[in-house]
Structures are given as C-alpha cells and as structure tokens.
N, C-alpha and C positions, 0 to 999 in steps of 0.2 A: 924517507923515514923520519919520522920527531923527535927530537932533542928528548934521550930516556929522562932528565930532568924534568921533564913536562907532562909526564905518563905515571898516574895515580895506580897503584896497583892494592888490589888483594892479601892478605898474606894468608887470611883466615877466610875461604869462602865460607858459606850457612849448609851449602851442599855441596862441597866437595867430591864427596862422592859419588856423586851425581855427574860430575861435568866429565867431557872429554873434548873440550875447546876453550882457550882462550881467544877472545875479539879485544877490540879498542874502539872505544865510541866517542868521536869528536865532540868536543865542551862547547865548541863555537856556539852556536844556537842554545848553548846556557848560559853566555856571557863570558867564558872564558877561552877565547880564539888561539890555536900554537897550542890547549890543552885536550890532555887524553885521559878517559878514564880506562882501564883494562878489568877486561868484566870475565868473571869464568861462567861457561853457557853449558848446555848439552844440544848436539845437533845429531839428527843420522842423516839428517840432507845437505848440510851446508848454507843452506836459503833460508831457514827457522831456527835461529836459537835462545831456548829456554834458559831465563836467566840464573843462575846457580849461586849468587854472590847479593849482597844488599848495599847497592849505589851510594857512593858515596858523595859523588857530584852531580849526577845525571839526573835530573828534576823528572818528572813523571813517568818512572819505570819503577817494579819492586820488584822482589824476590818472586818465579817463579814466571814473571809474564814472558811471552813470547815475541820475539822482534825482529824482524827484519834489519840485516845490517850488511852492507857495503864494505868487506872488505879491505878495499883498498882507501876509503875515503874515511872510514868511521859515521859517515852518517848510516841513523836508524830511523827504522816506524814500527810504532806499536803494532804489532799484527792481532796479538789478545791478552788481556790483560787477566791476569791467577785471579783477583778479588785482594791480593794483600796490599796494605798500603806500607809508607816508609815516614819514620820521622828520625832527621837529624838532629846531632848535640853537639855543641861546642863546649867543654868545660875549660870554667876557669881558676877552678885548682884542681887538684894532686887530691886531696882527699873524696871530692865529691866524685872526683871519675873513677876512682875507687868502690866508693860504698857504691854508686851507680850501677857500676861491669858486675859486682854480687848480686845486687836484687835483682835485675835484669834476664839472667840468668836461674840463679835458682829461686827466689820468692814466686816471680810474674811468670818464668819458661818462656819469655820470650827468646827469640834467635836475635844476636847484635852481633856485629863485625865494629871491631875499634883501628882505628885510622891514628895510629901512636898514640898518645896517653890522651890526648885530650880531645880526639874529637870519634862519632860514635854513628854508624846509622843502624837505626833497630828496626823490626820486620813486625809488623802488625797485622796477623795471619787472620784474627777477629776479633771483632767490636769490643771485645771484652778485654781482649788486649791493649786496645786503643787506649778506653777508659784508665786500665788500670794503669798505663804509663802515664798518662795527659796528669792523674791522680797526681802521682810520685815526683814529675817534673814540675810542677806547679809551684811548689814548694820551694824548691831547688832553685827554679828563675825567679821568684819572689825573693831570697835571697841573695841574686844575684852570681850563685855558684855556678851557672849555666845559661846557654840560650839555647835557643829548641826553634826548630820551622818542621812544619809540612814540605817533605821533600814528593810526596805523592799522596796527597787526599785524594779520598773516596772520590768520584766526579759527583757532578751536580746529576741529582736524577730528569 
C-alpha cells in the first residue's frame, strides 16, 4: 500500500454525484514515481471507469473520459476519451486565486476543482470554453500572477 503522503486526493469532485468508485492512478509514467493520484470514477463493471473528478497530475485524461485501470498497480489506458480537455494553474498569490475560483465559476460556468489555495485544474467541456479561459489566463501569466499548462490538449487531428 503507498505512503497516504504520496496520494493526491479529491476533496471536491466536478461529479460527485455521479461516482460510486474511487481508483488511484500511478504518477510513475508522468514523472512522479512512489506517486498517486486518487480519482473518483463511476463503474457498473469494475473494468471501465468514467472519470468523475478533473486530474490534477494525470497528464492526458479529463473529466468524463473512460479508462481502463489496474487496481492493484494504478496503471491505466485511455479506453475513450468525453471530447473535454483540462488545463492546469499554479497561482502565485492569494488574490489572483481568488478573483480566478469567482470567474471560473460564475462569469465563464466552467467546472474547476482547486488543489488548496493555489493550485487549480479546470474542465474545458467546449471550444468556447477553452477560448474564454486561455482569454482570462493570458493576462494573469503576463503578469506573472500565474502559470497555466495543457494538462490534456485536444489531440492532433
């Protein structure tokens, strides 16, 4: 079993509602080996579960896609992906993660999950959602209040 110090969790899934499983998905193969992320899923089979939560380490998974996961090991594979993509935030103050978690929420209606005060992964359900964040964080890491990655781009067509 893994050192609970090493195991990112949840506090706030996007669907909660939705899940009645939680998994843990090995970091190893994201770079961070001995780490875990704990994802809430929904399954009725136990072999396919639909992701219920917005990754906070787990580079190309989002909200909603379906994965194949090993129980015992954490390793997974994409079985199908929703269409949503994911982009991360690191804030670096107290205020911008603030005014952030407000517009995020009620200006844009995007879905975010926050990872304590300063760090944030948001769910980019469509295009227009994309746009309008990519907008808003532009600003934000131009002055340095933030950094921002593609934690799951769209793939190449």
């Amino acid at each position: 079993m893994p050192d609970p110090a090493k195991i990112i969790t949840h506090a706030n899934p996007a669907w909660r509602e939705r899940t009645n499983f939680i998994a843990r998905l090995d970091l190893a193969q994201h770079g961070e080996p001995g780490r875990y992320e704990q994802v809430w899923a929904r399954t009725d089979d136990h072999h396919l579960f639909e992701l219920c939560c917005i990754p906070f380490f787990t580079y190309g998974i989002s909200l909603g896609d379906t994965l194949q996961i090993d129980r015992e090991t954490g390793t997974h594979t994409i079985h199908q992906k929703s269409g949503h993509r994911t982009i991360r935030i690191a804030f670096r103050s107290d205020e911008a993660a603030h005014q952030l978690h407000d517009t995020l929420t009620g200006t844009l209606g995007c879905l975010a999950e926050f990872h304590g005060l300063h760090y944030a992964a948001i769910d980019l359900a469509t295009d227009h959602h994309a746009s309008a964040v990519i907008d808003m964080l532009t600003p934000l890491h131009n002055a340095s209040a933030l950094i921002w990655e593609w934690a799951d781009p769209r793939p190449a067509a």
